[in-house]
C-alpha positions as CSV (number, residue, x, y, z in Angstrom):
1,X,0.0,0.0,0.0
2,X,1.2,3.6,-1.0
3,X,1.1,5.3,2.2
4,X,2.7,8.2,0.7
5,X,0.3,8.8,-1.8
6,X,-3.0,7.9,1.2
7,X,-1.2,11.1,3.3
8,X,-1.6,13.5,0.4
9,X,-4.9,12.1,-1.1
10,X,-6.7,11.6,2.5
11,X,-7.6,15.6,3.4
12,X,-8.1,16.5,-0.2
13,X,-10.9,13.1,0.3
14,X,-12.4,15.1,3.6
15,X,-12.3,17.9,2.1
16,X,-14.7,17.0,-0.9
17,X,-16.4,14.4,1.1
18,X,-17.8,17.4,3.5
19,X,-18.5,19.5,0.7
20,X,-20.6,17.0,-0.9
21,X,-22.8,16.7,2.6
22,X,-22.6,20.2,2.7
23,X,-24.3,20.2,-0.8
24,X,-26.5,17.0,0.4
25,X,-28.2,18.8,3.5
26,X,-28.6,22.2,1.2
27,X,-30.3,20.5,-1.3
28,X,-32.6,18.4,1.9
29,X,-33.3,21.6,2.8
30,X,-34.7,23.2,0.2
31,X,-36.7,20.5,-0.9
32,X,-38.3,20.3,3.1
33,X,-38.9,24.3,2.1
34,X,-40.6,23.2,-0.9
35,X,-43.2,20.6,0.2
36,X,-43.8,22.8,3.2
37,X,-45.6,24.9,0.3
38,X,-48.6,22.6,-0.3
39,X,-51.1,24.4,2.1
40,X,-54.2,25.7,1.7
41,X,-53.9,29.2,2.9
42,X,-51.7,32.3,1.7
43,X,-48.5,33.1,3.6
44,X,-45.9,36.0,3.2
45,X,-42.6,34.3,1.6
46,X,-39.1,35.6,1.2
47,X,-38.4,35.3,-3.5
48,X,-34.8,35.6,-2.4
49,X,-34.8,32.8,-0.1
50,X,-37.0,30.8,-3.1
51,X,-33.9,31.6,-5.6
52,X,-31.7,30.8,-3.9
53,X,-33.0,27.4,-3.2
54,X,-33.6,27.0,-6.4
55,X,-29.9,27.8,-7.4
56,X,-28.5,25.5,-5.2
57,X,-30.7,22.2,-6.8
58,X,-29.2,23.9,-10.1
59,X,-25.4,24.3,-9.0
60,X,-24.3,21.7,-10.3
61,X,-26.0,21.7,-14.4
62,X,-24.3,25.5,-14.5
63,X,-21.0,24.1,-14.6
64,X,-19.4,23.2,-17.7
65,X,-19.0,19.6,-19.2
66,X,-18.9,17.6,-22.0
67,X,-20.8,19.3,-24.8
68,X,-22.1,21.8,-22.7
69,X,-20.4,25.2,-21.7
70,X,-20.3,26.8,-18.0
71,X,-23.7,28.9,-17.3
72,X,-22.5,32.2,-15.2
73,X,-24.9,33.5,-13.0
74,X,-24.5,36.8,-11.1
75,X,-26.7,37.7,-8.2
76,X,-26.8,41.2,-7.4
């Protein structure tokens, strides 16, 4: 076993593991936000909050791949 190469590769593996939960509970969130929504009476909501929900379940079709170029979005 290269332990070498398990020392350099094992925070870069943290690191993208906890941005990929990060990314996981996000994306939980939102969607709790959004069945939440199914009620019968009117009630004040935040657009900003709703975009940016909505932003974070597309985060990841913005960026560029194969065939496809990156999508910039700027918020202001």
């Amino acid at each position: 076993m290269d332990f070498e190469f398990v020392g350099e590769d094992l925070p870069k593996l943290l690191s993208s593991m906890k941005m990929g939960a990060d990314r996981i509970r996000g994306i939980v969130l939102s969607l709790r936000n959004f069945s939440r929504l199914d009620e019968s009476e009117m009630k004040p909501v935040d657009i900003h909050e709703g975009l940016d929900s909505t932003l974070l379940l597309l985060q990841n079709r913005l960026k560029a791949d194969t065939g496809n170029s990156e999508i910039q979005l700027i918020k202001q």
